[in-house]
Structures are given as structure tokens and as C-alpha cells.
C-alpha positions in Angstrom: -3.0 20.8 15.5 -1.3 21.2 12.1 2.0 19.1 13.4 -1.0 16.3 15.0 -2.0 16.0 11.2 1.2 15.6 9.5 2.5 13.2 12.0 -0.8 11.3 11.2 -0.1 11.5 7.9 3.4 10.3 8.4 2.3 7.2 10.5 -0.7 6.4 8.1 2.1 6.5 5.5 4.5 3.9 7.3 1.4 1.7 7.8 0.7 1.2 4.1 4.5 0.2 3.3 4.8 -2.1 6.2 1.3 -3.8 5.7 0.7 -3.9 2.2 3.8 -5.3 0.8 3.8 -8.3 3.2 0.5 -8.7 1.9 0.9 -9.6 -1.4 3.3 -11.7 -0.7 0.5 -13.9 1.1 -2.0 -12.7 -1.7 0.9 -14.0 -4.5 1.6 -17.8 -3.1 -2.6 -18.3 -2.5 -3.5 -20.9 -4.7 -6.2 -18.8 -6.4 -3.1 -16.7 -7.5 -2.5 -18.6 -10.4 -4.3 -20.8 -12.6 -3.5 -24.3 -14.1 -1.1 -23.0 -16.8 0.6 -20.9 -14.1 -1.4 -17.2 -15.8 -1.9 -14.4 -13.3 -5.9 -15.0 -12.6 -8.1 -11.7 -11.6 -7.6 -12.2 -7.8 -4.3 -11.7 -7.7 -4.8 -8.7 -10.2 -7.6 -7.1 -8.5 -5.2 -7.2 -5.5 -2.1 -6.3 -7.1 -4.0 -3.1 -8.2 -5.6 -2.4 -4.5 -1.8 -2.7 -2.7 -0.8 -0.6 -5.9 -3.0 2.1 -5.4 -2.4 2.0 -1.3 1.1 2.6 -1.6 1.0 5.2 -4.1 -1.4 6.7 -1.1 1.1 6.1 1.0 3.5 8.1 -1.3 1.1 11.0 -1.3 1.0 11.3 2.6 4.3 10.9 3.3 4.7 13.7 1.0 2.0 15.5 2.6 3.2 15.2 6.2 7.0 16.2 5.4 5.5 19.0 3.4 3.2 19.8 6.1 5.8 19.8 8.9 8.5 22.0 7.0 5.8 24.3 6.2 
């Protein structure tokens, strides 16, 4: 059960990184990105911090499930 987990762990992990990054790049070029003068607005800030946040969860699993599996 233990090895079921940290491969979980491991595959939640490689989800984030693929996923997320790709998003932002669609998040970055949406017009509601930027505003007139070309200023970061709070959409793309907001979601800048949410991918942020996902991949340092990412980070923390990975960890977790090599940790777990060595263990």
C-alpha cells in the first residue's frame, strides 16, 4: 500500500509540471493578461501565484514519493 502512495505521489507530481507550465503560457498571451500600457493586471497575477503554488506542491510530492519509496 505504502509503494501505491508514493507512486501516486510521484504521478500527481509529474501532472502539475506537465499541466501547469503550459498553462500559463495560455494564461500569459490572454488579452486580459495585460493592460493598455502593457502592466501585469490581477488575472495574470492571481494565476501566476495559483501555478506558483501548484508546482511548489508538486516539489513537495515528488519529494515525498522518492522519500517514501527509498524508505
Amino acid at each position: 500500500m505504502e509503494t501505491l502512495l508514493a507512486v501516486l505521489l510521484l504521478v500527481n507530481a509529474a501532472f502539475n509540471v506537465v499541466v501547469w507550465p503550459r498553462f500559463f503560457g495560455r494564461i500569459a498571451k490572454d488579452p486580459r493578461a495585460r493592460d493598455a500600457a502593457g502592466k501585469p493586471t490581477r488575472f495574470l497575477i492571481v494565476h501566476a501565484v495559483l501555478i506558483g503554488l501548484a508546482l511548489v506542491l508538486a516539489l513537495v510530492s515528488a519529494v515525498a514519493g522518492v522519500w517514501a519509496l527509498i524508505a
